[in-house]
Structure formats: structure tokens, C-alpha cells
C-alpha positions in Angstrom: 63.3 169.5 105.7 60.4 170.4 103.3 58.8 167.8 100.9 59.4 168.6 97.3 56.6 170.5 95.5 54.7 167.9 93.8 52.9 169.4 90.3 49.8 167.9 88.9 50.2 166.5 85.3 49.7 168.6 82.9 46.0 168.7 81.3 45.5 168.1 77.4 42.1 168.5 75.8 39.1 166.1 77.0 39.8 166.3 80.3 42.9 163.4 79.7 46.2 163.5 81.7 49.4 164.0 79.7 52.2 162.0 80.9 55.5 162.6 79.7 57.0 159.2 80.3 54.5 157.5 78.5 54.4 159.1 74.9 56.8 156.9 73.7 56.1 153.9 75.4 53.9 151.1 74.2 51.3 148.4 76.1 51.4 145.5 73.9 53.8 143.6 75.5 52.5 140.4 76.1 50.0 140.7 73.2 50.0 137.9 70.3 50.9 141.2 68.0 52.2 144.4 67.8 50.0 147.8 67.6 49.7 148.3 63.7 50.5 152.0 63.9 54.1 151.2 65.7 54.6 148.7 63.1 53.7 151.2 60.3 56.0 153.6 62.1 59.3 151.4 61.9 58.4 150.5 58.6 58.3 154.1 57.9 61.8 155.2 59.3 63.3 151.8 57.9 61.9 153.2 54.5 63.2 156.8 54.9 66.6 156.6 55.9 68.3 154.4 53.2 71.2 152.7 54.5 69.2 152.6 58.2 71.1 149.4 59.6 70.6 149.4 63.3 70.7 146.6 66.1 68.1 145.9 67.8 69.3 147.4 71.4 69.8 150.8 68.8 66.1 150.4 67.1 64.7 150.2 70.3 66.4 153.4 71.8 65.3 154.6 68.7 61.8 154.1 68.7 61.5 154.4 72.5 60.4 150.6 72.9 61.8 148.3 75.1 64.4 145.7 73.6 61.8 142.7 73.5 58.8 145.0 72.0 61.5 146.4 69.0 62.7 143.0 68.3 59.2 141.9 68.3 58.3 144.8 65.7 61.6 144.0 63.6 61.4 140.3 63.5 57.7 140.8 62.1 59.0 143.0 59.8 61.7 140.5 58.6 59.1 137.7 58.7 57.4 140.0 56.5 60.2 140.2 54.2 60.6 144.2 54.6 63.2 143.8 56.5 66.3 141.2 56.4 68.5 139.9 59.4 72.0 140.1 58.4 75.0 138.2 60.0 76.0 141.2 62.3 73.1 141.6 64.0 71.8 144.4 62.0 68.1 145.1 60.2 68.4 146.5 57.3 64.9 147.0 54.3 65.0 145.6 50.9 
């Protein structure tokens, strides 16, 4: 049988390759810290949505991290004191 048709990745402005699987993913695992602009993000859609009480396996679906990276993000956040650690496993702000 044939091999499947194999398509380039599509081309964005600059010359740069646009991978799908990779706009929601981040490369600061490992690092001491968190990229500010995901941490700004969380902190954004933990401000918005009132009541926003997820677990960490949910905020990482969420946000498209991986479990380790999100619960790397929300513990700053609670270390922080935006965000609070409640006996069910669940981040919720204030």
C-alpha cells in the first residue's frame, strides 16, 4: 500500500512554522519558575470566573499544561496568596 500524504506545516508570517500541537504547550518545565505570561494567564481565568474551583488534573486540561507545570503555576499562585488550597483538593482566589 501507499504511504500517507505527508503535508508540510503550515507557514505564519516571518517565515516561522506553525505547529498545532504546540500552541498550548509550554517549555518551562524544569525551569526554577514559570513563564510570567502563563502565570498572568491563570491568574486571569482564576479572576474571571468567580466560583472557578478546579483540581489541579482539571486546571491543567484547562490551560493545556501538563499536571506538574499547572500545579507548579497554582502552587505559586497560592504561595502568592491569590489563590488558596482547600481541603478537597481544589484552588480557588480570594
Amino acid at each position: 500500500m501507499g504511504h500517507a500524504l505527508q503535508r508540510p506545516a503550515p507557514s505564519v508570517p516571518g517565515g516561522r512554522e506553525l505547529s498545532l500541537t504546540s500552541s498550548r504547550r509550554t517549555d518551562w518545565r524544569g525551569a526554577r519558575h514559570p513563564d510570567r505570561t502563563i502565570v498572568e494567564r491563570v491568574r486571569a481565568e482564576f479572576a474571571e470566573m468567580r466560583g472557578f474551583s478546579p483540581t489541579p488534573g482539571q486546571a491543567a486540561r484547562l490551560f493545556g499544561l501538563s499536571r506538574e507545570d499547572c500545579e507548579g503555576v497554582l502552587s505559586m499562585l497560592a504561595r502568592e496568596g491569590f489563590l488558596h488550597l482547600d481541603a478537597d483538593g481544589r484552588y480557588r482566589a480570594g
